[in-house]
VOROMAR-297112 format. One record per residue (C-alpha): residue number from 1; residue in one letter; x, y, z. Coordinates in pm, 1 decimal. Layout:
BEGIN
<site NUM 'a' <X Y Z>>,
...
***
This chain:
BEGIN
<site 1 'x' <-4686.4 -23322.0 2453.8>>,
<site 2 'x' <-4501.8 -23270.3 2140.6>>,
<site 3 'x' <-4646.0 -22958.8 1975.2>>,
<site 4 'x' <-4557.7 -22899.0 1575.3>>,
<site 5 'x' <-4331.5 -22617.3 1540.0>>,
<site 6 'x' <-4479.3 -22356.6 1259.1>>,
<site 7 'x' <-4297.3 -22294.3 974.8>>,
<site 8 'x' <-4093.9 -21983.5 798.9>>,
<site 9 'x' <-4341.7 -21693.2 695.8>>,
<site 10 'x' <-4647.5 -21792.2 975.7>>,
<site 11 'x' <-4722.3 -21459.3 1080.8>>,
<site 12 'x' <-4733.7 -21596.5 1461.2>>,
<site 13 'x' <-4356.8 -21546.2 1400.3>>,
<site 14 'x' <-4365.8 -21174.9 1292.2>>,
<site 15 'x' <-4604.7 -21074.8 1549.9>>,
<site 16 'x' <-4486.0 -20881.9 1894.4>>,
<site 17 'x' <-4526.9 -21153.8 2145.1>>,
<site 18 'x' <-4733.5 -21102.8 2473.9>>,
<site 19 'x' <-4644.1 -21072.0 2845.8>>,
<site 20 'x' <-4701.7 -21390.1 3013.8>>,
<site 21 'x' <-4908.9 -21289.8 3365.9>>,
<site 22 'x' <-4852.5 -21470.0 3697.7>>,
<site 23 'x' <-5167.5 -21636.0 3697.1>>,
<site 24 'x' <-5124.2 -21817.8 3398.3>>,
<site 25 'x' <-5229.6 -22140.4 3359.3>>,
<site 26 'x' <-5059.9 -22500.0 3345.9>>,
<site 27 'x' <-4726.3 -22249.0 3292.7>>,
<site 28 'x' <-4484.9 -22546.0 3424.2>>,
<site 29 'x' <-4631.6 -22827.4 3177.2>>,
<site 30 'x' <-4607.3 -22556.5 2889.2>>,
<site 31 'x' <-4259.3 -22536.6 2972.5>>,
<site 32 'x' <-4215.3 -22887.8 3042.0>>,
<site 33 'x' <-4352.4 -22934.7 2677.9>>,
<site 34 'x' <-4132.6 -22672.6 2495.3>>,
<site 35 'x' <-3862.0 -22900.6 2621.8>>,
<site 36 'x' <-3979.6 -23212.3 2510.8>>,
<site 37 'x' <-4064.6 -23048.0 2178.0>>,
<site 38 'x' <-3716.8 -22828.2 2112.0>>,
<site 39 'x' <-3586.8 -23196.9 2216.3>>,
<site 40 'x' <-3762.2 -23412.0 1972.1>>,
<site 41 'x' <-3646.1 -23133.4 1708.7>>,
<site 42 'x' <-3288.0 -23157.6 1808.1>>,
<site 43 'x' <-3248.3 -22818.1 1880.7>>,
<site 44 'x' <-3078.7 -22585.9 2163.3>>,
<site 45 'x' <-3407.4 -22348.5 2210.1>>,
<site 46 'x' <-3714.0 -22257.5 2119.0>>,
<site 47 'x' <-3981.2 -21961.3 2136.9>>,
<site 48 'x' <-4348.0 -22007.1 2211.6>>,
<site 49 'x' <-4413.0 -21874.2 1920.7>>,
<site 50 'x' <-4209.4 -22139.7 1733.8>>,
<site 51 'x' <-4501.1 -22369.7 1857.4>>,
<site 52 'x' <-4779.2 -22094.8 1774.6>>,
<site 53 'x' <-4858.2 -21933.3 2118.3>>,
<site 54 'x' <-4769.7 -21600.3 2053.6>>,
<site 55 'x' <-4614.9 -21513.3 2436.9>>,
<site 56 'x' <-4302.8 -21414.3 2575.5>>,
<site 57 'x' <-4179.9 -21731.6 2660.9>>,
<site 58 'x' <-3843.7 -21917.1 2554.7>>,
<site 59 'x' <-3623.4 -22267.4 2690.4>>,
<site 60 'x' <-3293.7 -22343.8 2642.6>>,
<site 61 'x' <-3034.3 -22621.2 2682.6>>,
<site 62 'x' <-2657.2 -22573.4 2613.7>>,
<site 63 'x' <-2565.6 -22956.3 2636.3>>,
<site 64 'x' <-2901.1 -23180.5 2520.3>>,
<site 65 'x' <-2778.3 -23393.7 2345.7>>,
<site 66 'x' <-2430.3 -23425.9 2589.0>>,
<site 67 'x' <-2325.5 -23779.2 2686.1>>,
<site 68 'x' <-2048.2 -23643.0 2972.6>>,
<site 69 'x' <-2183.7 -23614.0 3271.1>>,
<site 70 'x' <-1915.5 -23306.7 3406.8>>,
<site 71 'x' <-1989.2 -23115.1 3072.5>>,
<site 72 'x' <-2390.4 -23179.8 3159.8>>,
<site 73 'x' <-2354.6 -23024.7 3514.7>>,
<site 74 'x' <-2165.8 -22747.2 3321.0>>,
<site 75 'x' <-2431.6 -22678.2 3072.7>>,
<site 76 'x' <-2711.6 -22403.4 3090.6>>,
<site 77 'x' <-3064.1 -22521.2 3057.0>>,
<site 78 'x' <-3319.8 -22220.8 3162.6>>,
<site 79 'x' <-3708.9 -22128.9 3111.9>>,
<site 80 'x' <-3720.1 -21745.2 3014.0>>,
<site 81 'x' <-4067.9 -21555.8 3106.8>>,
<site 82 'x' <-4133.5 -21248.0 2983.1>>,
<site 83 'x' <-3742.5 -21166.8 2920.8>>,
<site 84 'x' <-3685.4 -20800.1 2883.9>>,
<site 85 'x' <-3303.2 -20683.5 2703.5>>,
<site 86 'x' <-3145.7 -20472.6 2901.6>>,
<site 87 'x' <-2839.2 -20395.7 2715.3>>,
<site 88 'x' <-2728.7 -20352.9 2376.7>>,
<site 89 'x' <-2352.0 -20365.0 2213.7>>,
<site 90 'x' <-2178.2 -20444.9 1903.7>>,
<site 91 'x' <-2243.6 -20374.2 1535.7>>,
<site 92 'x' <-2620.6 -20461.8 1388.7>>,
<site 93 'x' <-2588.6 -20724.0 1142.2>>,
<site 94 'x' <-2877.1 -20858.2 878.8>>,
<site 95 'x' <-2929.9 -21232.4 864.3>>,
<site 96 'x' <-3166.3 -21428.2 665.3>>,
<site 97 'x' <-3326.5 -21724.6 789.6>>,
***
């Protein structure tokens, strides 16, 4: 399923997303769908929220749209639940979507 990803200003985006629990339902098709969505878009990632489900949930793919098969194998393509930072370095910058 292709879901519509929300636009600039939807307060889904500003709002502290939450824990996903281990009993969550239909967890691998979400995922499975935040790929075929961040796909469609031609993007690199994308946050549940993106698609309006305000959880802690994000995909990624280094190489989607990659035609070589040794720079596929190379590339990084991960489901991150509930991802926590755990360290911090470098100057704080301000950027404006």
């Amino acid at each position: 399923m292709i879901y519509p990803i929300v636009a600039y200003g939807d307060p889904v985006l500003k709002a502290p997303a939450k824990d996903i629990p281990q009993d969550f339902a239909d967890l691998q098709k979400l995922v499975d769908d935040m790929y075929d969505t961040m796909y469609n878009a031609h993007g690199v990632g994308l946050a549940a929220p993106q698609i309006g489900k305000s959880i802690r949930l994000f995909v990624i793919d280094s190489a989607p749209f990659e035609e070589d098969e040794e720079k596929k194998k190379a590339a990084v393509k991960k489901a991150f639940i509930n991802p926590q930072i755990v360290k911090e370095e470098g100057k704080e910058w301000a950027f404006e979507e």
